[in-house]
Structure formats: C-alpha cells, structure tokens
mmCIF entry with sequence, helices, sheets and N, C-alpha, C, O atoms, coordinates in Angstrom:
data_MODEL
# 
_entry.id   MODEL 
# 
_entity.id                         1 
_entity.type                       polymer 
_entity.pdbx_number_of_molecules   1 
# 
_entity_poly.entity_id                      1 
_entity_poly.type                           'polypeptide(L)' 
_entity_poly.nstd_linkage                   no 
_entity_poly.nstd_monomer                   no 
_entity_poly.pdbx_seq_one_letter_code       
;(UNK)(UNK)(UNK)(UNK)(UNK)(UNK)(UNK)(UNK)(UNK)(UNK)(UNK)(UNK)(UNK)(UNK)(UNK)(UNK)
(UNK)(UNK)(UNK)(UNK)(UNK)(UNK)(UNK)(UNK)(UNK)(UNK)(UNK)(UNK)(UNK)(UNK)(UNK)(UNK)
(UNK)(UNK)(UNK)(UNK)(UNK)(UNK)(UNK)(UNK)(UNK)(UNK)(UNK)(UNK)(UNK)(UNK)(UNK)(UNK)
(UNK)(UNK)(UNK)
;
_entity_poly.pdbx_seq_one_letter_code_can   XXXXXXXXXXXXXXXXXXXXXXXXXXXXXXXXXXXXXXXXXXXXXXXXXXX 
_entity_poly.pdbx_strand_id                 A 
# 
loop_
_entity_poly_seq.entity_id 
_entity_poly_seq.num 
_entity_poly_seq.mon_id 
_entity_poly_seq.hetero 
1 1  UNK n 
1 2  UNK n 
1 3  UNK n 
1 4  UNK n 
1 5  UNK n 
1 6  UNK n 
1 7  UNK n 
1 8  UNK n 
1 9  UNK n 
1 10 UNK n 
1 11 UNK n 
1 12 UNK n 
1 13 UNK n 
1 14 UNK n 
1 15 UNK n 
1 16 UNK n 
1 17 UNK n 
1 18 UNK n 
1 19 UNK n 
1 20 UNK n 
1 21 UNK n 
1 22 UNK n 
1 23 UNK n 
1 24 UNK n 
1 25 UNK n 
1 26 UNK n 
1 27 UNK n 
1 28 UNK n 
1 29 UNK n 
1 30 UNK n 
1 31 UNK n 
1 32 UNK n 
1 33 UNK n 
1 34 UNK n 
1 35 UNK n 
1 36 UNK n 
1 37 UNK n 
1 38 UNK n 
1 39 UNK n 
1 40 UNK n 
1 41 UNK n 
1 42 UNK n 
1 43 UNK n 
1 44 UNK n 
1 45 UNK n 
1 46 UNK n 
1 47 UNK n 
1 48 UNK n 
1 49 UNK n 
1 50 UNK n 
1 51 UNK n 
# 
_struct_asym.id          A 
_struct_asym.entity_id   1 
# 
loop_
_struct_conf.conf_type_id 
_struct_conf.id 
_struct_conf.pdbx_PDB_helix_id 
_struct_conf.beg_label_comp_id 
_struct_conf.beg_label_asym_id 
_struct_conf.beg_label_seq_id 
_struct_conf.pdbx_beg_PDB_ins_code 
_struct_conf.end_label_comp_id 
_struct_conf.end_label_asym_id 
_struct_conf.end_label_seq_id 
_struct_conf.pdbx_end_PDB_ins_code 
_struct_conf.beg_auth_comp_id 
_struct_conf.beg_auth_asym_id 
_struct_conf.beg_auth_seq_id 
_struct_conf.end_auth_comp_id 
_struct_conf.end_auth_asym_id 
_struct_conf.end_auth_seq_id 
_struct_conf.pdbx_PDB_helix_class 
_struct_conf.details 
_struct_conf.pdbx_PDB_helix_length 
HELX_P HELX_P1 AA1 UNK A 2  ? UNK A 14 ? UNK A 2  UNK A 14 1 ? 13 
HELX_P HELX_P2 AA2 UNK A 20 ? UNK A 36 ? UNK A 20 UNK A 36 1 ? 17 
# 
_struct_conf_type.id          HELX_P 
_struct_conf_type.criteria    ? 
_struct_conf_type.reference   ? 
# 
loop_
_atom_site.group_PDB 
_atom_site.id 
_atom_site.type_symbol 
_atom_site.label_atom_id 
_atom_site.label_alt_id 
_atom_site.label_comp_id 
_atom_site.label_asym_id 
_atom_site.label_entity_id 
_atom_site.label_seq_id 
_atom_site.pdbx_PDB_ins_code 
_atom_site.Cartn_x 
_atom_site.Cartn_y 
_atom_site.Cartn_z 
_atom_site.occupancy 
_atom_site.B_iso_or_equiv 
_atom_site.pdbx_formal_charge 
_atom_site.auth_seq_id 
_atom_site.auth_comp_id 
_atom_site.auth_asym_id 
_atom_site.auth_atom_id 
_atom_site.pdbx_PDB_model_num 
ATOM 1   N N  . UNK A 1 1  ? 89.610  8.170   -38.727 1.00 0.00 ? 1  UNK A N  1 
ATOM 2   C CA . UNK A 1 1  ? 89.494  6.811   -38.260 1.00 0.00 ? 1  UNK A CA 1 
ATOM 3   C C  . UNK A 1 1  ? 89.290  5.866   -39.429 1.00 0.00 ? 1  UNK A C  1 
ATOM 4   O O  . UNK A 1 1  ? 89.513  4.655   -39.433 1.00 0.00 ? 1  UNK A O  1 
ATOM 5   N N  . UNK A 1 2  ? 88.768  6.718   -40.552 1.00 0.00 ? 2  UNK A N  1 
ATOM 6   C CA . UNK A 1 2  ? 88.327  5.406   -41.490 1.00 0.00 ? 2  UNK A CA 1 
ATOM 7   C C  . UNK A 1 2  ? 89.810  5.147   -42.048 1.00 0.00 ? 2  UNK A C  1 
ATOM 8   O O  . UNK A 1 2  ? 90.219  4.007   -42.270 1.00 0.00 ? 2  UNK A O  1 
ATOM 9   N N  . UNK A 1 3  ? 90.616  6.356   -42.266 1.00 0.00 ? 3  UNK A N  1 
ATOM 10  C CA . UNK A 1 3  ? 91.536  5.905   -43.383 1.00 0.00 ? 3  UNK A CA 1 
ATOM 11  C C  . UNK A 1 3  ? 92.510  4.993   -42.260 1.00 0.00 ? 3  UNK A C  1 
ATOM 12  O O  . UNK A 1 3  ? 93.522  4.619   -42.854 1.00 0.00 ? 3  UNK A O  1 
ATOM 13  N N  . UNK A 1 4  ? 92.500  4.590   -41.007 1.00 0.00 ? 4  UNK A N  1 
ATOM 14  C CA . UNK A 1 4  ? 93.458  4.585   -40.270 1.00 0.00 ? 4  UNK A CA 1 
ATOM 15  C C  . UNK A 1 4  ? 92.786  2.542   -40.017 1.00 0.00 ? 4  UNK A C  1 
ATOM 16  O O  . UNK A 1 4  ? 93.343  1.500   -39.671 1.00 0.00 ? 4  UNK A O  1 
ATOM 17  N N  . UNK A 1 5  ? 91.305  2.945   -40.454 1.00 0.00 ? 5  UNK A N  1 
ATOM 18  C CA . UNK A 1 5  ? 91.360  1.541   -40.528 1.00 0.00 ? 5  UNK A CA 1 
ATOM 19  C C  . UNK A 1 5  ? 91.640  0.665   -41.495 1.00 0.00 ? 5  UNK A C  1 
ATOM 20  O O  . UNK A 1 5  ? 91.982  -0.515  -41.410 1.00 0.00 ? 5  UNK A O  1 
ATOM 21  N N  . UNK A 1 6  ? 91.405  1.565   -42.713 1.00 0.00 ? 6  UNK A N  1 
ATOM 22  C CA . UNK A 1 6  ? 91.785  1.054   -44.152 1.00 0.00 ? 6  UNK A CA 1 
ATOM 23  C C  . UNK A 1 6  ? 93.248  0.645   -43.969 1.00 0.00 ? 6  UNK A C  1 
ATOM 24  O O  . UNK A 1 6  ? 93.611  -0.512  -44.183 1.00 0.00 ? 6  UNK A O  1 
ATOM 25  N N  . UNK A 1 7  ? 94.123  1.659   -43.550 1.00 0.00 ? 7  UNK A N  1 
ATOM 26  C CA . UNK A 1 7  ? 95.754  0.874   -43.202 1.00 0.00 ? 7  UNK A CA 1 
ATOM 27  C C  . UNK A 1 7  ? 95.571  0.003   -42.586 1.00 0.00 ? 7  UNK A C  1 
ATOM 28  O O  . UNK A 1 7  ? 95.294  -1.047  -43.167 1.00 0.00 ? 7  UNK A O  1 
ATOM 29  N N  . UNK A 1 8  ? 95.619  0.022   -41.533 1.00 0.00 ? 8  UNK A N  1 
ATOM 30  C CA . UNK A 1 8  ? 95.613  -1.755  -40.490 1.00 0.00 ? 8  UNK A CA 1 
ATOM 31  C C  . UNK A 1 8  ? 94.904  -3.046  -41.615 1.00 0.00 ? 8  UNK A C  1 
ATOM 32  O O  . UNK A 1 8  ? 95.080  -4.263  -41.557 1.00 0.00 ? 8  UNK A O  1 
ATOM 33  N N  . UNK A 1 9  ? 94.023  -2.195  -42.659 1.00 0.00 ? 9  UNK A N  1 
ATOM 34  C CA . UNK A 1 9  ? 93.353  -3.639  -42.968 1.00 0.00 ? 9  UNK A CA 1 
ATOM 35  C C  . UNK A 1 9  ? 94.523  -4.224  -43.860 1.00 0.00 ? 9  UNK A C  1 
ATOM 36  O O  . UNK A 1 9  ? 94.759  -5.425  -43.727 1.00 0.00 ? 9  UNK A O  1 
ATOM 37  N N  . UNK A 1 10 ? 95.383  -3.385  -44.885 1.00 0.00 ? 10 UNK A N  1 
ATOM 38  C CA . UNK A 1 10 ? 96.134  -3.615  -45.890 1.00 0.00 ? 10 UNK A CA 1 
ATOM 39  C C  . UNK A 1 10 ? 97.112  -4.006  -45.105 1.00 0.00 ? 10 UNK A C  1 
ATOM 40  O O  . UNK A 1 10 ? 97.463  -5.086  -45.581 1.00 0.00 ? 10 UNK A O  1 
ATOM 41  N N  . UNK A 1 11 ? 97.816  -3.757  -44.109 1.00 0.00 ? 11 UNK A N  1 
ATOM 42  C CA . UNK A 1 11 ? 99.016  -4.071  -43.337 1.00 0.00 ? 11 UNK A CA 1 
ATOM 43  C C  . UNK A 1 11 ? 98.610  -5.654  -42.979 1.00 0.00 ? 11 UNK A C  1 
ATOM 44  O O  . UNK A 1 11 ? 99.203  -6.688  -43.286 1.00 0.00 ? 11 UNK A O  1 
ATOM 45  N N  . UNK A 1 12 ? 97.406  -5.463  -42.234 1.00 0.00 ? 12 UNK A N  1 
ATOM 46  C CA . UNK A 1 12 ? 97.286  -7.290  -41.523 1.00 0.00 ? 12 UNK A CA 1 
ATOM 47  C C  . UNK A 1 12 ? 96.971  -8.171  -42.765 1.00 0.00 ? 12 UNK A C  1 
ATOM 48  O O  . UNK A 1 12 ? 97.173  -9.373  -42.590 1.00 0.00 ? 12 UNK A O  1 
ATOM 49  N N  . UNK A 1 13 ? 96.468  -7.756  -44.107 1.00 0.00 ? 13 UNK A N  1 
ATOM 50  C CA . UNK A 1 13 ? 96.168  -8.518  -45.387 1.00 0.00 ? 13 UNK A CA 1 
ATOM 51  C C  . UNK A 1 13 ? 97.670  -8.832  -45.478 1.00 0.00 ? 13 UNK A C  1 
ATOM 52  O O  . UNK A 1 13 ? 97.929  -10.034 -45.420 1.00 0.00 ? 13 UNK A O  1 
ATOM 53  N N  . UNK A 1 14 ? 98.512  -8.156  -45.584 1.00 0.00 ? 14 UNK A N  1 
ATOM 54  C CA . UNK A 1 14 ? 99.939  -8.232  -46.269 1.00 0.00 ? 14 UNK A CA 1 
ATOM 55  C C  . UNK A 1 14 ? 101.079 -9.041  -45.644 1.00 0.00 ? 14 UNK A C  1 
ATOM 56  O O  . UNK A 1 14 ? 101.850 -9.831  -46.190 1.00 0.00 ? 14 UNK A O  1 
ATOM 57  N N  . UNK A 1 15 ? 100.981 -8.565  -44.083 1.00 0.00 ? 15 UNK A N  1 
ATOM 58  C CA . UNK A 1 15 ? 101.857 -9.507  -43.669 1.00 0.00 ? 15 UNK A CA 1 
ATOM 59  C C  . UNK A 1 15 ? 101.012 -10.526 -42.768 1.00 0.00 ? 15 UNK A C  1 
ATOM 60  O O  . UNK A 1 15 ? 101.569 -11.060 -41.809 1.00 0.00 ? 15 UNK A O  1 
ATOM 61  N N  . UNK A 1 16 ? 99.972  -10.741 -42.999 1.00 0.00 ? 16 UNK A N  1 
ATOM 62  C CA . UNK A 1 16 ? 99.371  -12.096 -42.387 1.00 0.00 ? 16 UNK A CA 1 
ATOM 63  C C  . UNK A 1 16 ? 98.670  -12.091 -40.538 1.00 0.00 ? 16 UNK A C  1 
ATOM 64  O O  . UNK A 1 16 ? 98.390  -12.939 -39.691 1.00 0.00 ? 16 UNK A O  1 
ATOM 65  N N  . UNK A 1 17 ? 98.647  -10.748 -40.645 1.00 0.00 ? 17 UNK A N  1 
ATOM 66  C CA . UNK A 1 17 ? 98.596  -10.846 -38.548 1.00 0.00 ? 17 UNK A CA 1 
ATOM 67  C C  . UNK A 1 17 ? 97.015  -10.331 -38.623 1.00 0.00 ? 17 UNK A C  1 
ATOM 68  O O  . UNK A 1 17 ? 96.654  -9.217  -39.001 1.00 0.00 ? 17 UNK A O  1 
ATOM 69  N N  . UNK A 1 18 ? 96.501  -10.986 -38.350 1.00 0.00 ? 18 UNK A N  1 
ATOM 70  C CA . UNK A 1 18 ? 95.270  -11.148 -38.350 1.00 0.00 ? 18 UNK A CA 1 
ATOM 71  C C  . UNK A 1 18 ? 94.439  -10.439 -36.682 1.00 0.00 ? 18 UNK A C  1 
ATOM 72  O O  . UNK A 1 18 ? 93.307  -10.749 -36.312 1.00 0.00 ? 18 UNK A O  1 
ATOM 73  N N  . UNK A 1 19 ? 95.180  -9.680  -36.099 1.00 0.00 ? 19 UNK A N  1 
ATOM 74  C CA . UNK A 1 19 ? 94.602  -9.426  -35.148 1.00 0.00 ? 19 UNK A CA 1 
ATOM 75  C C  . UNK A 1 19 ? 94.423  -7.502  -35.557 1.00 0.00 ? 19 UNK A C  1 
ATOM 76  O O  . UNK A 1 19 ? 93.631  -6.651  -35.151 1.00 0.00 ? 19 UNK A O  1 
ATOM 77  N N  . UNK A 1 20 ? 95.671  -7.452  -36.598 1.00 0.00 ? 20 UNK A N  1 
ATOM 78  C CA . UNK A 1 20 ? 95.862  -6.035  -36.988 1.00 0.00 ? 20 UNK A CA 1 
ATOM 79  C C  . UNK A 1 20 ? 94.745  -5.796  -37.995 1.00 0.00 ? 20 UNK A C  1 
ATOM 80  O O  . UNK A 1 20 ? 94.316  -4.671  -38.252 1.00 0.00 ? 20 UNK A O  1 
ATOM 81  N N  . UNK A 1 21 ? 94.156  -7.287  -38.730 1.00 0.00 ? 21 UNK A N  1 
ATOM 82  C CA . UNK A 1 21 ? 92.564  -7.436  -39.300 1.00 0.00 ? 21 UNK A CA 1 
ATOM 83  C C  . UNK A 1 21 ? 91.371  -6.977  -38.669 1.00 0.00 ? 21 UNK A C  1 
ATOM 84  O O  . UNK A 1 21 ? 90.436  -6.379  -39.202 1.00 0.00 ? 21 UNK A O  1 
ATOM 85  N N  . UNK A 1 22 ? 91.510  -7.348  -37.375 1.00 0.00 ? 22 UNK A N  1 
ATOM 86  C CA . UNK A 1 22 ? 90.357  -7.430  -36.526 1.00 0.00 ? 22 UNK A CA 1 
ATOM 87  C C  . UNK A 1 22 ? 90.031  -5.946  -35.782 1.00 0.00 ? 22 UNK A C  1 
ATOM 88  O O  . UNK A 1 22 ? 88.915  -5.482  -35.545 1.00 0.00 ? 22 UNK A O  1 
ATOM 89  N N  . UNK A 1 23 ? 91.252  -5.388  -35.508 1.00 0.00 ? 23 UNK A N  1 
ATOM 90  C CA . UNK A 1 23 ? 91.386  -4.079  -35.672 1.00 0.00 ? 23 UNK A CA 1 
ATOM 91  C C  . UNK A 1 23 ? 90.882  -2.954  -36.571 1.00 0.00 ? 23 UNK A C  1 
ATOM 92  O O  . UNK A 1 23 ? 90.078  -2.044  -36.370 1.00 0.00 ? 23 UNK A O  1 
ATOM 93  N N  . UNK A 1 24 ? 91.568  -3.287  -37.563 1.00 0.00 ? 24 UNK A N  1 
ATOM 94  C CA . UNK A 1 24 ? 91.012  -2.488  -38.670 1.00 0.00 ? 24 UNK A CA 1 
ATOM 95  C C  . UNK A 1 24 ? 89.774  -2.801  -39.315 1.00 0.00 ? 24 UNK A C  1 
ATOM 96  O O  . UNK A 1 24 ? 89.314  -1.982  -40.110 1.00 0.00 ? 24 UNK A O  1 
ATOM 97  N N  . UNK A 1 25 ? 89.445  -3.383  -39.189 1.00 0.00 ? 25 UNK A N  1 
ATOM 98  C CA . UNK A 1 25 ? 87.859  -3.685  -39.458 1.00 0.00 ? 25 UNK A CA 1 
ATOM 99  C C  . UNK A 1 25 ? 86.662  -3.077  -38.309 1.00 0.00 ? 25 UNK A C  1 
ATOM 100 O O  . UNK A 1 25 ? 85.626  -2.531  -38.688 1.00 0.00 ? 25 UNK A O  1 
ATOM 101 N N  . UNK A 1 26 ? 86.968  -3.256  -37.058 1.00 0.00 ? 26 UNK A N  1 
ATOM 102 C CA . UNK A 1 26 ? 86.428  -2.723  -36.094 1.00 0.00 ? 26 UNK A CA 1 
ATOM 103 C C  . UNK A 1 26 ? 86.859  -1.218  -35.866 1.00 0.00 ? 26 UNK A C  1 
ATOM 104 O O  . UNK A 1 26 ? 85.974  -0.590  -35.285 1.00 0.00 ? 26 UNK A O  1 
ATOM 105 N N  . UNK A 1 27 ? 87.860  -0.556  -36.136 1.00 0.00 ? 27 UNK A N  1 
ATOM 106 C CA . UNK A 1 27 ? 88.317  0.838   -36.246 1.00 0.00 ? 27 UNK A CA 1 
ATOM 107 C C  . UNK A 1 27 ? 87.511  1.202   -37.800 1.00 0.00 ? 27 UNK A C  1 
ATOM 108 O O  . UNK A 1 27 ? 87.128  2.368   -37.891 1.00 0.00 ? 27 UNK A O  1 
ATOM 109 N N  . UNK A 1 28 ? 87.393  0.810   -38.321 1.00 0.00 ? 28 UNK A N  1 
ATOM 110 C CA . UNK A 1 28 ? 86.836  1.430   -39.940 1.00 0.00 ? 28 UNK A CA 1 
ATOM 111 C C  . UNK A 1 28 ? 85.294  1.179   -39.965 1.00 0.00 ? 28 UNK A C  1 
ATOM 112 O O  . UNK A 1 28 ? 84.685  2.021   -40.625 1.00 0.00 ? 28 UNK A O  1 
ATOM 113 N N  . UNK A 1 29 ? 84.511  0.177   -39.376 1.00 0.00 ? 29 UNK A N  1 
ATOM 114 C CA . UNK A 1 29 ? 83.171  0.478   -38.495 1.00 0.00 ? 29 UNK A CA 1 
ATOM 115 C C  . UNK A 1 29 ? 82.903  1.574   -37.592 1.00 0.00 ? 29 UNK A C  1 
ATOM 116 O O  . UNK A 1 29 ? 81.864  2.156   -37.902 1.00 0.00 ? 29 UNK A O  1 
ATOM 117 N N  . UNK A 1 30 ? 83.402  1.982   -36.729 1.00 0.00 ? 30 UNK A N  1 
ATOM 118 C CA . UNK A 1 30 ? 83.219  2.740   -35.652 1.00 0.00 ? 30 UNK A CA 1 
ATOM 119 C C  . UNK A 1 30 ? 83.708  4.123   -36.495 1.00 0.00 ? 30 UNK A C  1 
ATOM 120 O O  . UNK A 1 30 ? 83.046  4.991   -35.926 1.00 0.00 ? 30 UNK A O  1 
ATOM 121 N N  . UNK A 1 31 ? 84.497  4.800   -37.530 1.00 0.00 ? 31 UNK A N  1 
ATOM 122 C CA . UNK A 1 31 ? 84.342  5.638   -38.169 1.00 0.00 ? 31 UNK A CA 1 
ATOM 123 C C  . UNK A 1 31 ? 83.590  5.789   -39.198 1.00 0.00 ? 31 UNK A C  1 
ATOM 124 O O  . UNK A 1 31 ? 83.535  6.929   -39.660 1.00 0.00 ? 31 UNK A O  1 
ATOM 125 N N  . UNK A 1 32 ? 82.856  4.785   -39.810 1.00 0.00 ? 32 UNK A N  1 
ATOM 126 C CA . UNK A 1 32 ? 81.926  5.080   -40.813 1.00 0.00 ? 32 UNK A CA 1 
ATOM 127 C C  . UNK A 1 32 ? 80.607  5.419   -39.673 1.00 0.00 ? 32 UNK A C  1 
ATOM 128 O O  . UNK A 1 32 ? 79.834  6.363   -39.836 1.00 0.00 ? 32 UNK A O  1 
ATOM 129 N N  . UNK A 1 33 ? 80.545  4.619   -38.711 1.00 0.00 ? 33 UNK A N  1 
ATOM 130 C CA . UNK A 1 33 ? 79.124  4.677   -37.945 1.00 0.00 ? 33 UNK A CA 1 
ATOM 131 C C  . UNK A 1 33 ? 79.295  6.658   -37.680 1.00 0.00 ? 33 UNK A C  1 
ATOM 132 O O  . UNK A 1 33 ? 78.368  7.453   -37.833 1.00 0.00 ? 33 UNK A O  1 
ATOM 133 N N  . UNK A 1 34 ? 80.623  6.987   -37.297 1.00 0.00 ? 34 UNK A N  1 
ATOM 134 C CA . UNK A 1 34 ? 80.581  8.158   -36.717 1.00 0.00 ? 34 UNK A CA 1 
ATOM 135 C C  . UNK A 1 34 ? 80.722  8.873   -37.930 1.00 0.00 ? 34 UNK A C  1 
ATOM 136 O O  . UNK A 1 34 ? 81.203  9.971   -37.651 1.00 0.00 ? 34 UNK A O  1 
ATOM 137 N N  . UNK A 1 35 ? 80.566  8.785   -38.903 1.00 0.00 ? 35 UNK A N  1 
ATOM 138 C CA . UNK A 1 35 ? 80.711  9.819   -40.367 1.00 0.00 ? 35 UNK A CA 1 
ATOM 139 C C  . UNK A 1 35 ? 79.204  9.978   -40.738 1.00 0.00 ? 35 UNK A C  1 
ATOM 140 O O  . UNK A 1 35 ? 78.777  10.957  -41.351 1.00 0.00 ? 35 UNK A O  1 
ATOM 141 N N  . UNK A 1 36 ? 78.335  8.802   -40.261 1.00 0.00 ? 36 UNK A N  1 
ATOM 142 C CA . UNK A 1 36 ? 76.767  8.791   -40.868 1.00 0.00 ? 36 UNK A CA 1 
ATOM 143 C C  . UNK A 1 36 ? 76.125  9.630   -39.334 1.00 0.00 ? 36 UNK A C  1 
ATOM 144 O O  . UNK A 1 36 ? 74.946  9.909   -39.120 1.00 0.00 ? 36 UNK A O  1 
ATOM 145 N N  . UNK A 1 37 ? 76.959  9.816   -38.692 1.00 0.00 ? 37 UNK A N  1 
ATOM 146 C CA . UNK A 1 37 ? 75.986  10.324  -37.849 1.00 0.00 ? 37 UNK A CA 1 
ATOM 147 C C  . UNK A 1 37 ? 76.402  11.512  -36.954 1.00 0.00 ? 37 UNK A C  1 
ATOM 148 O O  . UNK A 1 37 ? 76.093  11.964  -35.851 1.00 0.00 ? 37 UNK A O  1 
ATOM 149 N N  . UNK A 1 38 ? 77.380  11.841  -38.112 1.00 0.00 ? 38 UNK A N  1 
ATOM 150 C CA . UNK A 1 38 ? 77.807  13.491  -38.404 1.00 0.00 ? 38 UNK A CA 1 
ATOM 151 C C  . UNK A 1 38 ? 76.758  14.109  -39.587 1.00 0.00 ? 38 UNK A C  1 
ATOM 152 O O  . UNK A 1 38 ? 75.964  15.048  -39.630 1.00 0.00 ? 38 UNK A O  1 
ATOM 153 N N  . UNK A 1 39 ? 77.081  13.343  -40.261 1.00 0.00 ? 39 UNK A N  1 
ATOM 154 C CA . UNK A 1 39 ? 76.404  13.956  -41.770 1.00 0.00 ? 39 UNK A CA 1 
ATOM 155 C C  . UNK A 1 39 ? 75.203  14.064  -41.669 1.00 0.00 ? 39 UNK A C  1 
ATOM 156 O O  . UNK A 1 39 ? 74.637  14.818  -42.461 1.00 0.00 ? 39 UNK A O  1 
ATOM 157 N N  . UNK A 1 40 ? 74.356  13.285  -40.578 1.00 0.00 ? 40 UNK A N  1 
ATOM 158 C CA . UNK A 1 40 ? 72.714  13.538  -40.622 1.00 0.00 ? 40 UNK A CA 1 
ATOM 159 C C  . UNK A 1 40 ? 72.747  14.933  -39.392 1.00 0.00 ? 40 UNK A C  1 
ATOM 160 O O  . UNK A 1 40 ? 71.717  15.070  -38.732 1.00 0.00 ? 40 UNK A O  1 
ATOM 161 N N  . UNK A 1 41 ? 73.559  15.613  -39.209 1.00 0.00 ? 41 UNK A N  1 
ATOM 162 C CA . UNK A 1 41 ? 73.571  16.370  -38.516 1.00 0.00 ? 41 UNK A CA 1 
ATOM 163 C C  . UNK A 1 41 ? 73.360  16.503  -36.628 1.00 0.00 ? 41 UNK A C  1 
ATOM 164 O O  . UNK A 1 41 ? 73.202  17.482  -35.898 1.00 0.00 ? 41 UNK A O  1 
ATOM 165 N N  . UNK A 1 42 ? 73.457  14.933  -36.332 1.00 0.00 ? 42 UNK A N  1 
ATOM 166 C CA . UNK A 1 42 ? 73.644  15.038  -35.143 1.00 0.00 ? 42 UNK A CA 1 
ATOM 167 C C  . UNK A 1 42 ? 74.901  14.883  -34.587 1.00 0.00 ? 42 UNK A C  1 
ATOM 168 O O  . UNK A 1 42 ? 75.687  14.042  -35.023 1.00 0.00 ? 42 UNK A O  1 
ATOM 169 N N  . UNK A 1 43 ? 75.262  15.904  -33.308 1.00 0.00 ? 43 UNK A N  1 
ATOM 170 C CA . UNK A 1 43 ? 76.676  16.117  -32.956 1.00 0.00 ? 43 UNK A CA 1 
ATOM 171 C C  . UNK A 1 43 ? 76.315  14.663  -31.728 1.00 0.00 ? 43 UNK A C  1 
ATOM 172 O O  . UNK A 1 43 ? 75.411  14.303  -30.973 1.00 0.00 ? 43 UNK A O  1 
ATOM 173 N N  . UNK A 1 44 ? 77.932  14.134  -32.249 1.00 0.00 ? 44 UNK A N  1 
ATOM 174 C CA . UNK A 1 44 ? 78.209  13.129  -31.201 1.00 0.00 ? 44 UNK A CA 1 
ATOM 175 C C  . UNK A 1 44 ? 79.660  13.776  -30.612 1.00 0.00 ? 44 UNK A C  1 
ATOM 176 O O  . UNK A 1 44 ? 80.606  14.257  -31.236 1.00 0.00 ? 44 UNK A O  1 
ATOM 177 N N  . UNK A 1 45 ? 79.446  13.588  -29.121 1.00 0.00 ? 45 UNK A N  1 
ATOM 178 C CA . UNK A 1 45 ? 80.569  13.623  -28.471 1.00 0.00 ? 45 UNK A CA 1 
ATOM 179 C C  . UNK A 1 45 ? 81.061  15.180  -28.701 1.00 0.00 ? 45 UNK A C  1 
ATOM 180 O O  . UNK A 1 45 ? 82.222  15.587  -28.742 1.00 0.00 ? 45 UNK A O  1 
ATOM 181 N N  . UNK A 1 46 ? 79.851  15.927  -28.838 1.00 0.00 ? 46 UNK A N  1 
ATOM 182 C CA . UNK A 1 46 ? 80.189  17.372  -28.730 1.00 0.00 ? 46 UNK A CA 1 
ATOM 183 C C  . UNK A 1 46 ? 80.387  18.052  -30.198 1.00 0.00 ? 46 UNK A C  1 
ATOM 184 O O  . UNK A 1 46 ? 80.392  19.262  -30.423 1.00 0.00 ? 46 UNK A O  1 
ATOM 185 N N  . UNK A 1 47 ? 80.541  17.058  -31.096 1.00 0.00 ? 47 UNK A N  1 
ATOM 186 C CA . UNK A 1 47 ? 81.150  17.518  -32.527 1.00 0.00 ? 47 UNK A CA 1 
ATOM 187 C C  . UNK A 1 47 ? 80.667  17.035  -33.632 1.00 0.00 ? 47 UNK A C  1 
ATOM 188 O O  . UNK A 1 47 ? 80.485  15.817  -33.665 1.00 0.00 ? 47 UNK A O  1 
ATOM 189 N N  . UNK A 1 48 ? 80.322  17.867  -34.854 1.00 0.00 ? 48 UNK A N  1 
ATOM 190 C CA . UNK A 1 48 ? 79.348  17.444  -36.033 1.00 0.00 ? 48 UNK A CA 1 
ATOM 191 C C  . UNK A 1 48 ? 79.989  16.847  -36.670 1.00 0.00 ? 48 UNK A C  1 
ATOM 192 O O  . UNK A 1 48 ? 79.436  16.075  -37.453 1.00 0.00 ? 48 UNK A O  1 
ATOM 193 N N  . UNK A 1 49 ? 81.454  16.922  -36.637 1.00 0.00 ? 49 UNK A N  1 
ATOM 194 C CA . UNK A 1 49 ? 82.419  16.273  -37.313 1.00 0.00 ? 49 UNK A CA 1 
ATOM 195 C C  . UNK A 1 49 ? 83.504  15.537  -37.283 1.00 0.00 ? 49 UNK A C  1 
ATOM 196 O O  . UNK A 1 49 ? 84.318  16.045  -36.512 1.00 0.00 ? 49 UNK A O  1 
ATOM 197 N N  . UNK A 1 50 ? 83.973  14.368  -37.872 1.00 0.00 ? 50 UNK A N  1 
ATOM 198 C CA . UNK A 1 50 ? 85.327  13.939  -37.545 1.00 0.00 ? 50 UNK A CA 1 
ATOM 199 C C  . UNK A 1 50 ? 86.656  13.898  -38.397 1.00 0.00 ? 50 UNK A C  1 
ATOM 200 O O  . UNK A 1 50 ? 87.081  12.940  -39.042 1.00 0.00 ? 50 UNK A O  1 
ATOM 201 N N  . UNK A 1 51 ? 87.067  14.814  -38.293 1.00 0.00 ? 51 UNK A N  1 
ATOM 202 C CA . UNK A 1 51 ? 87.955  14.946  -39.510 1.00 0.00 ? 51 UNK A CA 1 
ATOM 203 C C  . UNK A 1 51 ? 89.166  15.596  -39.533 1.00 0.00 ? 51 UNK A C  1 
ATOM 204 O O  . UNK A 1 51 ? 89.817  15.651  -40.576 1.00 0.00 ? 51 UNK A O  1 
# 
C-alpha cells in the first residue's frame, strides 16, 4: 500500500489531477499506520504483516 501510494502521489504531482493526490496521500497513511502496527507486533485484520 505504501509503494502504491507513493505512485498515485508522483502521477497526480505530474500530470496535475489532484484527486489522484488525495488518494495517494490517504492510501500511503493507511499503509504506514498498518506497517507500525505490524511491526509492534500486533496482528491487524488477522495478519502481522503487509507485504
């Protein structure tokens, strides 16, 4: 999820669509939140990991 938000962010930077911003910014939150709370060892959603 993170790297998938990192694209959307470079895509909506590049050609100007700012909703593909808003996206990827909110998709690359919601995988860092779920990477910190793998790594402290609690399983979310059944799984320690997302990857």
């Amino acid at each position: 999820m993170i790297i998938l938000g990192i694209i959307l962010l470079i895509v909506g930077f590049v050609f100007g669509i700012s909703i593909l911003w808003t996206i990827g910014i909110v998709v690359l939150v919601i995988g860092l939140i779920l990477l910190l709370l793998g790594s402290t060892g609690r399983a979310v959603g059944g799984r320690r990991h997302y990857y």
